[in-house]
TINU-646197 format. One line per field, with one value per atom (N, C-alpha, C, CB): x, y, z; residue in one letter; atom name; residue number from 0. Coordinates in pm, 1 decimal. Atoms other than C-alpha are relative to their C-alpha. Glycine has a CB too. Example, Ala and Ser with C-alpha at 12.3 -4.5 7.8 and 13.67 -1.06 7.14 Angstrom:
u: (89.0 | 1230.0 | 90.0 | -99.2 | -82.0 | 1367.0 | -77.0 | 41.4);
v: (-119.0 | -450.0 | 120.0 | 2.7 | -119.0 | -106.0 | 109.0 | 46.2);
w: (0.0 | 780.0 | 0.0 | 124.6 | -6.0 | 714.0 | 73.0 | -141.5);
type: (A | A | A | A | S | S | S | S);
atom: (N | CA | C | CB | N | CA | C | CB);
seq: (0 | 0 | 0 | 0 | 1 | 1 | 1 | 1);
This chain:
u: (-89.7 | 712.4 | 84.5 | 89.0 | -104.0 | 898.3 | 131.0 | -56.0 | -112.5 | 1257.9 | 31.8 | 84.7 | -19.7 | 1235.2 | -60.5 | 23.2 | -5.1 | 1064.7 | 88.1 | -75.1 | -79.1 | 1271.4 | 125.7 | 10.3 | -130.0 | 1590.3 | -1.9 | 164.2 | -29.4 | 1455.3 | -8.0 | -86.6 | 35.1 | 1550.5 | -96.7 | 105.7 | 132.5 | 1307.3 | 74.3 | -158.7 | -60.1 | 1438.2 | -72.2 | -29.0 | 54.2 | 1365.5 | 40.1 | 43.6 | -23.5 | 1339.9 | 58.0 | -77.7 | -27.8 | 1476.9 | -84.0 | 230.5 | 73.4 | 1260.4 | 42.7 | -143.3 | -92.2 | 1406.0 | -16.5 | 200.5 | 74.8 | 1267.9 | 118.3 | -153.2 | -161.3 | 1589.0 | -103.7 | 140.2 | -20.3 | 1573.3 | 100.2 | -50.3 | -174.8 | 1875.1 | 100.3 | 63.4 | -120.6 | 2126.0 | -34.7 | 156.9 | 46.4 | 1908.7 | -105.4 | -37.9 | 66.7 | 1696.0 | -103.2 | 73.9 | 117.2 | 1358.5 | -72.5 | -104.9 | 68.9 | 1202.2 | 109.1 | -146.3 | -51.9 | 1322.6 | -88.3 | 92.5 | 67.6 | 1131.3 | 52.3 | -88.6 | -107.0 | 1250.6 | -165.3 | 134.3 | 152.6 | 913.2 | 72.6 | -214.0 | -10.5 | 896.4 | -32.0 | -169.1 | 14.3 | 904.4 | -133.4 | 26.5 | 114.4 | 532.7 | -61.9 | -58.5 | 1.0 | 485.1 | 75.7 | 19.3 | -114.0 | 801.6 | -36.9 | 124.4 | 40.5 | 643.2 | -85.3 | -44.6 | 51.1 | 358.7 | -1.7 | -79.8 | 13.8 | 458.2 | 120.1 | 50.5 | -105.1 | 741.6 | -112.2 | 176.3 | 72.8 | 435.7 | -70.4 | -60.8 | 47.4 | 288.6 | 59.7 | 7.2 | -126.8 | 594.5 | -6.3 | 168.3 | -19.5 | 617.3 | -119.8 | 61.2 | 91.1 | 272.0 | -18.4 | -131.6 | 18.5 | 247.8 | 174.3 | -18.6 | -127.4 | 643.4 | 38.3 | 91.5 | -42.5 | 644.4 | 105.4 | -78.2 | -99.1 | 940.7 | 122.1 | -69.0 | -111.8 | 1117.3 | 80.4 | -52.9 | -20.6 | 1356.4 | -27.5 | 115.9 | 31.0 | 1225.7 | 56.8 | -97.3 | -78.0 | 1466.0 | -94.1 | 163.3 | -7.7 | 1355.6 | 144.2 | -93.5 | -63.5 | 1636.0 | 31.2 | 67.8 | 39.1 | 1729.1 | 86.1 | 55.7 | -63.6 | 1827.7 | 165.1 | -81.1 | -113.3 | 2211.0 | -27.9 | 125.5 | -5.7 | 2254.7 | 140.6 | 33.9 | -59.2 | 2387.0 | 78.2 | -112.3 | -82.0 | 2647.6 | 18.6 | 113.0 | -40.5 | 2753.2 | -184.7 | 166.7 | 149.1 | 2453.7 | 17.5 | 8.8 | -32.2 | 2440.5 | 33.7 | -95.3 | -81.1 | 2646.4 | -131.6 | 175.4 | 104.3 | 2457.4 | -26.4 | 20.8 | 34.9 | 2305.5 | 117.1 | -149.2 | -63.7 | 2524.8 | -130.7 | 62.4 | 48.6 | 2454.7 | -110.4 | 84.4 | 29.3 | 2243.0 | 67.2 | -114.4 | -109.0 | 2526.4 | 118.1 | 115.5 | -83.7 | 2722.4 | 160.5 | -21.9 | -79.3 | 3008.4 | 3.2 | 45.3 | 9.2 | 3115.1 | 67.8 | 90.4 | 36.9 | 3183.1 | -130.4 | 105.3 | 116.7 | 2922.5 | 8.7 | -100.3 | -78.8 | 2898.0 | -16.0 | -69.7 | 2.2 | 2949.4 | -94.7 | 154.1);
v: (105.0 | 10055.7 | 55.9 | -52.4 | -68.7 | 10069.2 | -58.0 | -27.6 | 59.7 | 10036.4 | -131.5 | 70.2 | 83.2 | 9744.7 | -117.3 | -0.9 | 53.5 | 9597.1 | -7.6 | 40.4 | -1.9 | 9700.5 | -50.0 | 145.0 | 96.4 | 9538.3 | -113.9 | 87.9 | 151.5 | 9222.6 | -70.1 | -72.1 | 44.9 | 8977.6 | -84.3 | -61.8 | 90.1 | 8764.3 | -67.9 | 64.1 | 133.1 | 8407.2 | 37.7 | -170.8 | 20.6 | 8401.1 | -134.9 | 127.4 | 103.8 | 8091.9 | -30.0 | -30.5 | -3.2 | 8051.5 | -156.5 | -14.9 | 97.4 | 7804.8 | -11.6 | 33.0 | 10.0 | 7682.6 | -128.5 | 27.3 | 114.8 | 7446.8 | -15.8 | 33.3 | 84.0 | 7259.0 | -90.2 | -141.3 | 77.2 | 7136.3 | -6.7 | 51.7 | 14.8 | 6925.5 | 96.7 | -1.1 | -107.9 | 7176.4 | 153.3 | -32.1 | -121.9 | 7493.8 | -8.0 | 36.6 | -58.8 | 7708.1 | 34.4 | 116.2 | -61.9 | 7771.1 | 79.3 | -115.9 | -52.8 | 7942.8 | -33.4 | -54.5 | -69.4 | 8130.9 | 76.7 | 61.9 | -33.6 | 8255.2 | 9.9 | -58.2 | -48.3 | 8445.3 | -6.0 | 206.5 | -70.8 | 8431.1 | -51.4 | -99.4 | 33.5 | 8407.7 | -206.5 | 124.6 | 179.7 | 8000.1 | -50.2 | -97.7 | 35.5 | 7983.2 | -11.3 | 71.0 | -29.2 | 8104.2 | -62.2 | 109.5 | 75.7 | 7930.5 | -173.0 | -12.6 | 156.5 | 7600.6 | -62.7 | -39.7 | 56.6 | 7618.7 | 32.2 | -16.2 | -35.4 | 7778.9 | -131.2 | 196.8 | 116.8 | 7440.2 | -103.5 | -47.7 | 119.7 | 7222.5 | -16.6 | -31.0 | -50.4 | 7409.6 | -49.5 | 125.9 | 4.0 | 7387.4 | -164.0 | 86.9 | 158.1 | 7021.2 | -108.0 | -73.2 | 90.1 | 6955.5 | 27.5 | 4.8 | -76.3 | 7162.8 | -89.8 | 178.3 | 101.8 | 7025.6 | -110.9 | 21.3 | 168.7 | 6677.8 | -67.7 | -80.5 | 85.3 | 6503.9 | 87.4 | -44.5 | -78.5 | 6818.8 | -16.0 | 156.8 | -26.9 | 6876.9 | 144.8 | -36.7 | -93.1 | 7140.0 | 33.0 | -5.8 | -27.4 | 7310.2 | 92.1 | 61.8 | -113.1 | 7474.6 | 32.3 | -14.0 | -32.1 | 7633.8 | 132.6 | -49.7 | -158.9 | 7938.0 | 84.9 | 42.7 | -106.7 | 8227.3 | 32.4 | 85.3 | -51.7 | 8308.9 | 136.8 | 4.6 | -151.0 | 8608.6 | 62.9 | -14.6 | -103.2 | 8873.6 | 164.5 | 23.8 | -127.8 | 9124.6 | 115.1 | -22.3 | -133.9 | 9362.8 | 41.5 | -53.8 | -90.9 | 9589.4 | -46.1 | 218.6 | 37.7 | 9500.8 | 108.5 | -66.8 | -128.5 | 9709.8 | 131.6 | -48.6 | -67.1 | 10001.8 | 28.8 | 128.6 | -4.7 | 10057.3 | 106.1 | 32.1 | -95.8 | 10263.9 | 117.3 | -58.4 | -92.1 | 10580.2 | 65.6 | 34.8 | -36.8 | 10718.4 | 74.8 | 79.6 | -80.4 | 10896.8 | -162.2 | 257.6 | 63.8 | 10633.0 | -1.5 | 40.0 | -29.0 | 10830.6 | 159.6 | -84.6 | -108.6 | 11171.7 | 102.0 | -8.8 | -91.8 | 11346.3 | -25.6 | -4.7 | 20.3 | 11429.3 | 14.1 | 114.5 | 30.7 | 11327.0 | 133.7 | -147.7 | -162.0 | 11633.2 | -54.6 | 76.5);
w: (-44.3 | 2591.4 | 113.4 | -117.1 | -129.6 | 2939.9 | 1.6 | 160.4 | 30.6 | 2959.2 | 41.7 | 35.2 | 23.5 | 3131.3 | -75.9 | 70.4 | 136.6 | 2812.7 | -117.0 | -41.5 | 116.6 | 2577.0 | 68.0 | -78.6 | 43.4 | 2700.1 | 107.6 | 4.5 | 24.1 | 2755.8 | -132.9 | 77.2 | 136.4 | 2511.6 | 24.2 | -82.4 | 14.6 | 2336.8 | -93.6 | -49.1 | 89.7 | 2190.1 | -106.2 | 49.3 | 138.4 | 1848.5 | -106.7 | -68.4 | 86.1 | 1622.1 | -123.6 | -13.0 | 184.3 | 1261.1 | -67.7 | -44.2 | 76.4 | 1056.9 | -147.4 | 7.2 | 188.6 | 688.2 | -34.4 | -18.5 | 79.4 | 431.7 | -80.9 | -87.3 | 79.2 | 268.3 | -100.6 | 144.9 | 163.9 | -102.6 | -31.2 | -120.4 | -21.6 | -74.2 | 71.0 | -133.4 | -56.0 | -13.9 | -31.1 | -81.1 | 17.1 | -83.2 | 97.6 | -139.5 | -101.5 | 146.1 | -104.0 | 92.0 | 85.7 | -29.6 | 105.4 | -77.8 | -103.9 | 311.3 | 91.2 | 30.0 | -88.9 | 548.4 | 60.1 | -40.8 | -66.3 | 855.1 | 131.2 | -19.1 | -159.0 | 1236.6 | 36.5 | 27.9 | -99.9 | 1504.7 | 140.9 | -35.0 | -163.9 | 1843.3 | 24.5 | 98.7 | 34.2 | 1942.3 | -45.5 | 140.6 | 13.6 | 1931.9 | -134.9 | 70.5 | 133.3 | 1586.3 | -72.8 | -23.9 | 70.8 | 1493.9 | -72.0 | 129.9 | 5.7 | 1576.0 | -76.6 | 101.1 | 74.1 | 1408.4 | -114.4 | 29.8 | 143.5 | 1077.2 | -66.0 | -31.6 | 73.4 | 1068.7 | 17.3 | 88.6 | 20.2 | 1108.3 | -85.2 | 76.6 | 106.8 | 853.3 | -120.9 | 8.5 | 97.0 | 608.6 | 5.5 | 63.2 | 51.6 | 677.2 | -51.2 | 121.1 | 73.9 | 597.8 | -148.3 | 62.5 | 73.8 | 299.5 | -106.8 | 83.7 | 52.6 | 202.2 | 10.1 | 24.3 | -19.0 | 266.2 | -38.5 | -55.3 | 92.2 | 221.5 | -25.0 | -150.0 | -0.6 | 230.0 | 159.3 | -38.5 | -117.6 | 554.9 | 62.5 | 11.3 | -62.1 | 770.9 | 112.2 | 11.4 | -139.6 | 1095.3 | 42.8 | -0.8 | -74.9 | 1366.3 | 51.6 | 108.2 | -74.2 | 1524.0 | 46.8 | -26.5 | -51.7 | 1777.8 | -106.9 | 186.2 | 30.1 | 1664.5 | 35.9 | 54.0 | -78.7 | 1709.9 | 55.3 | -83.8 | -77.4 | 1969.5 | -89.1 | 213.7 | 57.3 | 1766.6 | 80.8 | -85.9 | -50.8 | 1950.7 | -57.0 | 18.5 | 81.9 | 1682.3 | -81.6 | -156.3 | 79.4 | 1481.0 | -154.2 | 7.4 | 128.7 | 1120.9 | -63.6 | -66.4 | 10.9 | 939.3 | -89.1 | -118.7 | 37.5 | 774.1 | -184.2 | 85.5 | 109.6 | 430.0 | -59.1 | -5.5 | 64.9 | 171.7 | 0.1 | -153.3 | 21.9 | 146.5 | -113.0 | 7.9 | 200.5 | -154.1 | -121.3 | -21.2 | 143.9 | -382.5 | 39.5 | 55.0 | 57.3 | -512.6 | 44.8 | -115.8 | 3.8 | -528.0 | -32.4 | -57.8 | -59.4 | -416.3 | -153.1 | 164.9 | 113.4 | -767.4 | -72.4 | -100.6 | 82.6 | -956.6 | -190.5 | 64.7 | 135.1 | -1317.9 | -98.7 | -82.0 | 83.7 | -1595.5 | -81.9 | -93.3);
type: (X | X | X | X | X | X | X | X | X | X | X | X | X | X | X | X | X | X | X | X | X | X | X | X | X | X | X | X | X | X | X | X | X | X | X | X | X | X | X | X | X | X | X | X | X | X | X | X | X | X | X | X | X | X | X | X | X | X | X | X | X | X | X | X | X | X | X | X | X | X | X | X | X | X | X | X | X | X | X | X | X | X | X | X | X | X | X | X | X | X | X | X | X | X | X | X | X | X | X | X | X | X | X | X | X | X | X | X | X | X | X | X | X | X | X | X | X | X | X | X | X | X | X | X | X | X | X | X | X | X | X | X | X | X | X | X | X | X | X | X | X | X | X | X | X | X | X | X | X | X | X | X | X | X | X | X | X | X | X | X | X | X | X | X | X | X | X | X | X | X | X | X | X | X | X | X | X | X | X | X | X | X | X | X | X | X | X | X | X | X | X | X | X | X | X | X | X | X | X | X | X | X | X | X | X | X | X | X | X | X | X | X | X | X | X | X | X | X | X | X | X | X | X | X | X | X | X | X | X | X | X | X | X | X | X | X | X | X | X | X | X | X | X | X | X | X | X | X | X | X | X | X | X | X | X | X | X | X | X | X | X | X | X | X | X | X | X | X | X | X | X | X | X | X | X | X | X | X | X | X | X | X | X | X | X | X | X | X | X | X | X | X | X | X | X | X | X | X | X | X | X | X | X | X);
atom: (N | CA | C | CB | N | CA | C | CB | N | CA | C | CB | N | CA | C | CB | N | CA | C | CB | N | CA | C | CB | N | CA | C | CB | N | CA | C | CB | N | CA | C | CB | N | CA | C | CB | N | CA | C | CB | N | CA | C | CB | N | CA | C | CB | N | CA | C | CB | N | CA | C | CB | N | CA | C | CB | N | CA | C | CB | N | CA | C | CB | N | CA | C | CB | N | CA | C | CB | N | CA | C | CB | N | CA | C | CB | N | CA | C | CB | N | CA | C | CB | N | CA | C | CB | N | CA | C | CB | N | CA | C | CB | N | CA | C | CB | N | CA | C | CB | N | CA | C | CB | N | CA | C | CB | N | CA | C | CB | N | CA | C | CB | N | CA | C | CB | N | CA | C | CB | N | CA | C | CB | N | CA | C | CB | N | CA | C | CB | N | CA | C | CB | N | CA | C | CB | N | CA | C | CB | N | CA | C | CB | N | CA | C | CB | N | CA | C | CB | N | CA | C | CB | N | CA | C | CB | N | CA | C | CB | N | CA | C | CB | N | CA | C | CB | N | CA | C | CB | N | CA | C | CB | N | CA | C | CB | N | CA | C | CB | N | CA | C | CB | N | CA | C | CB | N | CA | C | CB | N | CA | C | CB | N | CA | C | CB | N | CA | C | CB | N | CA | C | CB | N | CA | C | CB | N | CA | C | CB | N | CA | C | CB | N | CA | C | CB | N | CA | C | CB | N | CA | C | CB | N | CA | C | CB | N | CA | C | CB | N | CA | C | CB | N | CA | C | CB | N | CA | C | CB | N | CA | C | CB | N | CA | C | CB | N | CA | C | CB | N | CA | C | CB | N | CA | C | CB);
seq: (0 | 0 | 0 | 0 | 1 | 1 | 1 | 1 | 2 | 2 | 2 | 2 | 3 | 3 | 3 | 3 | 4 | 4 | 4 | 4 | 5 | 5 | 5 | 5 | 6 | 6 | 6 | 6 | 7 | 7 | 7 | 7 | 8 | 8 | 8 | 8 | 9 | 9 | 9 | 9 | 10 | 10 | 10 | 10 | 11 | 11 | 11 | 11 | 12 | 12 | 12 | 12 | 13 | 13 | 13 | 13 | 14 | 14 | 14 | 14 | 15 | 15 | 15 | 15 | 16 | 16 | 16 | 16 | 17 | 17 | 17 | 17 | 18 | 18 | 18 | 18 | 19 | 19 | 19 | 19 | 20 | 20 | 20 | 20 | 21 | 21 | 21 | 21 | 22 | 22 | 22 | 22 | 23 | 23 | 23 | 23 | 24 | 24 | 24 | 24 | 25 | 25 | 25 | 25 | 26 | 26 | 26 | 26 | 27 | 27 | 27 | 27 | 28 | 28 | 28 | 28 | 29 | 29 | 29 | 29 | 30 | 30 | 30 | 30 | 31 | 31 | 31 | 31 | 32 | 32 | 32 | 32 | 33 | 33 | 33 | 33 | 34 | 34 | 34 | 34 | 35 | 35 | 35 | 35 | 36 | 36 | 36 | 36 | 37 | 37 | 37 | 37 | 38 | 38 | 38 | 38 | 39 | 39 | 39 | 39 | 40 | 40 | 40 | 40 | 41 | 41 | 41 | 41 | 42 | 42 | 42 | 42 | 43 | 43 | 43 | 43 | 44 | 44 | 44 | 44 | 45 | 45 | 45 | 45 | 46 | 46 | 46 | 46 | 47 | 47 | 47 | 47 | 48 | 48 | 48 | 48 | 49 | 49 | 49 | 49 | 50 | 50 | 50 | 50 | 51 | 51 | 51 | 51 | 52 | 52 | 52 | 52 | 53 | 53 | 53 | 53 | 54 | 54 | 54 | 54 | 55 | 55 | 55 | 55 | 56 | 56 | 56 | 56 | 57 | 57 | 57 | 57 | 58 | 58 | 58 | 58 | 59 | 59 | 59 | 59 | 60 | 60 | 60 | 60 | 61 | 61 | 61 | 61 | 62 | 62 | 62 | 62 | 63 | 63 | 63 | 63 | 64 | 64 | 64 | 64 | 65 | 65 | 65 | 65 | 66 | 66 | 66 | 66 | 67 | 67 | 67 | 67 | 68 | 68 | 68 | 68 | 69 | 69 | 69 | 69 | 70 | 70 | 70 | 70 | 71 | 71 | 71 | 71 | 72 | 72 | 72 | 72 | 73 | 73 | 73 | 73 | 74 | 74 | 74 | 74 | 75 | 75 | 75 | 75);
């Protein structure tokens, strides 16, 4: 990958199958993929509501996983 690949962005879609007021699917692709895995979802879910929508642009990094020790004594 050349750098100027890596910092271009690339839109990304969010796709989500609503049961009433719950999310049963959840899915991020590029728009192309986006499109047809909600045409998918709506044939397959009928009757359910299905979103495409973009991706929010995310500024900050997500924060990071805990560590693996718990906690910094160890037990006797």
């Amino acid at each position: 990958m050349t750098t100027a690949t890596a910092t271009q962005t690339i839109s990304r879609r969010r796709v989500r199958v609503w049961f009433g007021e719950h999310v049963i699917a959840d899915y991020n692709a590029e728009p192309a993929l986006a499109e047809r895995y909600a045409d998918a979802m709506s044939r397959r879910f009928a009757g359910l509501r299905v979103t495409n929508d973009p991706m929010p642009d995310v500024d900050k990094l997500p924060d990071p996983l805990p560590g693996e020790r718990m906690w910094d004594v160890a037990p006797r």
